[in-house]
Backbone as ProteinMPNN parsed JSONL, in Angstrom:
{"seq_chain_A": "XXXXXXXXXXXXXXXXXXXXXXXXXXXXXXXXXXXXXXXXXXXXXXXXXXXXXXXXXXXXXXXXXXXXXXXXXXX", "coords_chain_A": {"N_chain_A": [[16.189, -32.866, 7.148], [16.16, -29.758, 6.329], [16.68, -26.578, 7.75], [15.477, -24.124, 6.222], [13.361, -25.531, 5.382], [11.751, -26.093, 7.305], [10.846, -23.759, 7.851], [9.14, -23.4, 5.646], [5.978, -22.68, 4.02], [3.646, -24.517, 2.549], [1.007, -25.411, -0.051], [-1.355, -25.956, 1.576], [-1.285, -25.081, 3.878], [-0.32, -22.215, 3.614], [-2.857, -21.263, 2.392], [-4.818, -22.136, 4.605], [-3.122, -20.219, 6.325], [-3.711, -17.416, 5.397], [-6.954, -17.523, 5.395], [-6.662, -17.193, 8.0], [-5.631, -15.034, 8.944], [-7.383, -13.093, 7.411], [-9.652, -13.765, 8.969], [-9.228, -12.495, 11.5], [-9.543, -10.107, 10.657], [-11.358, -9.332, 9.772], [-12.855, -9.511, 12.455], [-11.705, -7.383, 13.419], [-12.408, -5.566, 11.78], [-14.994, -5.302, 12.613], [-15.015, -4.801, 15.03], [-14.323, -2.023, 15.417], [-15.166, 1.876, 16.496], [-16.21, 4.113, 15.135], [-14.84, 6.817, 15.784], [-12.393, 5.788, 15.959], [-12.046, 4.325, 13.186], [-12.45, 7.104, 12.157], [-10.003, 8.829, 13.197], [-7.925, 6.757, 12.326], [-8.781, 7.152, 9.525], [-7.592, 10.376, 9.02], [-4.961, 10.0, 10.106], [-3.806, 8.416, 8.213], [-4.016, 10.33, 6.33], [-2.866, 12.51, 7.217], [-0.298, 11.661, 7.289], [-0.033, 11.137, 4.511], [-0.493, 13.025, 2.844], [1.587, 15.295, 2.566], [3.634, 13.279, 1.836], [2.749, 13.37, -0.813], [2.686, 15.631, -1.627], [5.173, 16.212, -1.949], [6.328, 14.418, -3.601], [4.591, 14.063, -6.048], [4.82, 16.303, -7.679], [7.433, 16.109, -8.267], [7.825, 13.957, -9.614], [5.942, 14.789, -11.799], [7.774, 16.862, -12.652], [9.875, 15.574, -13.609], [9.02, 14.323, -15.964], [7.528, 15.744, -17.326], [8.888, 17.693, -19.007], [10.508, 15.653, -20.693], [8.22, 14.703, -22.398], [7.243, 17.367, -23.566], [9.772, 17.807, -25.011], [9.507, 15.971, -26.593], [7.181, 16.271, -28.308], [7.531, 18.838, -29.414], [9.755, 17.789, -30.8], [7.953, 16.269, -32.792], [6.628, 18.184, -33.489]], "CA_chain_A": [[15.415, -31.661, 6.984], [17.003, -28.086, 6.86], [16.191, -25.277, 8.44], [14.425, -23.66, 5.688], [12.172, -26.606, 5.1], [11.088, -26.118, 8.289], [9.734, -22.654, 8.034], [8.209, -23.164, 4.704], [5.14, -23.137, 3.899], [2.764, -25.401, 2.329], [0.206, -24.431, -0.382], [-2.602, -25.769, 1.888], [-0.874, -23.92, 5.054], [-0.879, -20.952, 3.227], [-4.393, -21.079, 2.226], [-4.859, -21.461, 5.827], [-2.89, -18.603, 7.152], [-4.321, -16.313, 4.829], [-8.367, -17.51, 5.956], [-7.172, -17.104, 9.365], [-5.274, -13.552, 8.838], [-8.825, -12.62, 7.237], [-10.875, -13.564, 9.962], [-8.959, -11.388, 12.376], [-8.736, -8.535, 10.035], [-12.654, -9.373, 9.965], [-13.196, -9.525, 13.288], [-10.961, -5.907, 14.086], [-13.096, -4.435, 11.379], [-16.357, -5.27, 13.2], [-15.375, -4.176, 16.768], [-13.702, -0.838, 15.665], [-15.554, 2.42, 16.6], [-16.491, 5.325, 13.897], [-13.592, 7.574, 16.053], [-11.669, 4.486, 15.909], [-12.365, 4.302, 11.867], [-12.054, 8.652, 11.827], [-8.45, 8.658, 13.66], [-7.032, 6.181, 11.403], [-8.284, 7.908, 8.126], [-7.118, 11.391, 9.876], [-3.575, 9.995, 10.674], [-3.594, 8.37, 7.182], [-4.181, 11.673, 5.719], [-1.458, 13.157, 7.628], [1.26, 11.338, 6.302], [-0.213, 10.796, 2.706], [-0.373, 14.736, 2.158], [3.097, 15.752, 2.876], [4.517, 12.766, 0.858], [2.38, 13.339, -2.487], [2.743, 17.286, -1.794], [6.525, 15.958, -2.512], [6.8, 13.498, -4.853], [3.746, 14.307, -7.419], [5.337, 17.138, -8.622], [9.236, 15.685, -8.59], [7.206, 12.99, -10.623], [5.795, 15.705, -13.228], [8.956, 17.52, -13.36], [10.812, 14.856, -14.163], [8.187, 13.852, -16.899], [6.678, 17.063, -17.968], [10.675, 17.762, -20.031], [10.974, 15.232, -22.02], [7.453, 14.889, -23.17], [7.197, 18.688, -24.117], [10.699, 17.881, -25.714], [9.149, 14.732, -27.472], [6.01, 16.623, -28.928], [8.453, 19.763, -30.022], [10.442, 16.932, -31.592], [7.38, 15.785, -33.4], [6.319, 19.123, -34.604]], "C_chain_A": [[16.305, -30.462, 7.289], [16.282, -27.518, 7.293], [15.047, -23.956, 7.673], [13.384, -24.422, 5.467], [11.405, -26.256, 6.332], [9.891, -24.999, 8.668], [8.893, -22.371, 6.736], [7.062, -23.706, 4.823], [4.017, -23.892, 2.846], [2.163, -24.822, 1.186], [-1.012, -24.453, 0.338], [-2.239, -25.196, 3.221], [-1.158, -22.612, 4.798], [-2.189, -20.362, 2.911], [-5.31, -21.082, 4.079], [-4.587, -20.378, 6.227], [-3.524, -17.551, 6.663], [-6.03, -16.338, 4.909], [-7.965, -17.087, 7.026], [-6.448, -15.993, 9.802], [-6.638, -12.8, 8.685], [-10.032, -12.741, 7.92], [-10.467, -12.942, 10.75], [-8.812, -10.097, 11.717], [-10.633, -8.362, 9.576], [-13.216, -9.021, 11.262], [-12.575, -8.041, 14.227], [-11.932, -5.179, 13.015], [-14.923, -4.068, 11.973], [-16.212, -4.791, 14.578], [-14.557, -2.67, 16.752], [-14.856, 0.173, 15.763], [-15.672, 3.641, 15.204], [-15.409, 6.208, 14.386], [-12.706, 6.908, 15.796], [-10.992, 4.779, 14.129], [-11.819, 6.189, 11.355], [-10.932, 8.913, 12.193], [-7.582, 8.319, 13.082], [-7.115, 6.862, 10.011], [-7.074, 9.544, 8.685], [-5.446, 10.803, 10.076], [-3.38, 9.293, 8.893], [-3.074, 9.534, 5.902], [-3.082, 12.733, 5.839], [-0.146, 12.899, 6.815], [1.387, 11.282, 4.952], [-0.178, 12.247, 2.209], [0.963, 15.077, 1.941], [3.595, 14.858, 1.856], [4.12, 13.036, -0.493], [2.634, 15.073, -2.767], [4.194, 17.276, -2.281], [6.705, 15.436, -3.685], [6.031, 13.543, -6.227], [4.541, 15.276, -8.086], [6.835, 16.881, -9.06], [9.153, 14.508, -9.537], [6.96, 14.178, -12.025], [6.893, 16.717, -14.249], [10.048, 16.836, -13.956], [10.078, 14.101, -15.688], [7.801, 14.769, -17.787], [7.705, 17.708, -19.021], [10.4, 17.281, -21.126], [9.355, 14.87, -22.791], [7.347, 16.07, -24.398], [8.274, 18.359, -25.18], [10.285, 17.167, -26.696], [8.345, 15.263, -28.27], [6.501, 18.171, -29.699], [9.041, 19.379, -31.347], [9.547, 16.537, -33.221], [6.555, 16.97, -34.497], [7.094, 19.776, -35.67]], "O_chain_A": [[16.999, -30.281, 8.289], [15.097, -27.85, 7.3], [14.224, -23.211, 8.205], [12.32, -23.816, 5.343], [10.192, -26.149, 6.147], [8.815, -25.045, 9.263], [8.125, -21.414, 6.638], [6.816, -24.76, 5.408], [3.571, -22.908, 2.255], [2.533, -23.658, 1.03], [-1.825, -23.542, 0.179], [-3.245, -24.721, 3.747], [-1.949, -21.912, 5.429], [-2.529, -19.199, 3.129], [-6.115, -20.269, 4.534], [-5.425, -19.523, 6.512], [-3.931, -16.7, 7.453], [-6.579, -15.3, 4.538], [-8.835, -16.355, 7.498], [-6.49, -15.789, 11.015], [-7.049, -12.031, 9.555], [-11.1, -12.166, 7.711], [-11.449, -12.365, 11.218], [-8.106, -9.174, 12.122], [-11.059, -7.306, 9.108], [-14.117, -8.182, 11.231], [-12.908, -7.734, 15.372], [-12.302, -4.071, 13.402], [-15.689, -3.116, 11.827], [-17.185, -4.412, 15.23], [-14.186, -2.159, 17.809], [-15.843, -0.288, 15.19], [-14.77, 3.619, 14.367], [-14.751, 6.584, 13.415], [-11.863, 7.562, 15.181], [-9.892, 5.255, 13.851], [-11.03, 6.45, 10.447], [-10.435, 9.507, 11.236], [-6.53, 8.952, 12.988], [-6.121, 7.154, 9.346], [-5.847, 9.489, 8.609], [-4.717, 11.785, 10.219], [-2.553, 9.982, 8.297], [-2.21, 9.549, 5.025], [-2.58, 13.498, 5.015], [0.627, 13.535, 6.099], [2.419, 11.338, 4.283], [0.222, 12.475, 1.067], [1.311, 15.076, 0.76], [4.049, 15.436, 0.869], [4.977, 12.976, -1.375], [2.737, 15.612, -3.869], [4.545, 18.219, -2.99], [7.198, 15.992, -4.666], [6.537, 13.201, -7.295], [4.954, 14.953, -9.2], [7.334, 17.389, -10.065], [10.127, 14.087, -10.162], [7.707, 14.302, -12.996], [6.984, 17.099, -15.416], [10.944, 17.332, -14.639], [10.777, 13.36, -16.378], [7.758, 14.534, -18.995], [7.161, 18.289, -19.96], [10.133, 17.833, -22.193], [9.476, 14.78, -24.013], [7.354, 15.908, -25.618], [7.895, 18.563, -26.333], [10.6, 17.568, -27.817], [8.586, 14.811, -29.389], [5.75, 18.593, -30.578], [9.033, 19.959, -32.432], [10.053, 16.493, -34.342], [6.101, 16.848, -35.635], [6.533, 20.526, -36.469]]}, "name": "protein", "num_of_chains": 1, "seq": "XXXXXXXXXXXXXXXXXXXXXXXXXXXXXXXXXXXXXXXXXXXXXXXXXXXXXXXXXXXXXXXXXXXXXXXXXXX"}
């Protein structure tokens, strides 16, 4: 046996780990609080603004070119 054999897993292991990931990710969504639940969106929110306030538009500007150029092209 090697060493990777050892840490692989299974397909009926995996079907395990992933019921028994989902009952703790069950069981944290039933004992969290509504501040609990408002904190996390709130800190979500934080970091998700700033990055799309970046990258949406370095997305459109890099898109918004060659379309215009493409539909120029086509007229």
């Amino acid at each position: 046996m090697t060493d990777r054999e050892r840490y692989s897993i299974d397909p009926a292991n995996a079907v395990q780990s992933c019921l028994f990931w989902s009952a703790h990710v069950d069981a944290l969504e039933r004992h969290l609080s509504a501040n609990t639940w408002a904190l996390a969106a709130v800190t979500v929110l934080l970091i998700a603004y700033p990055i799309a306030r970046m990258v949406v538009p370095a997305i459109l500007h890099s898109i918004v070119p060659h379309v215009v150029r493409t539909v120029l092209n086509l007229i």
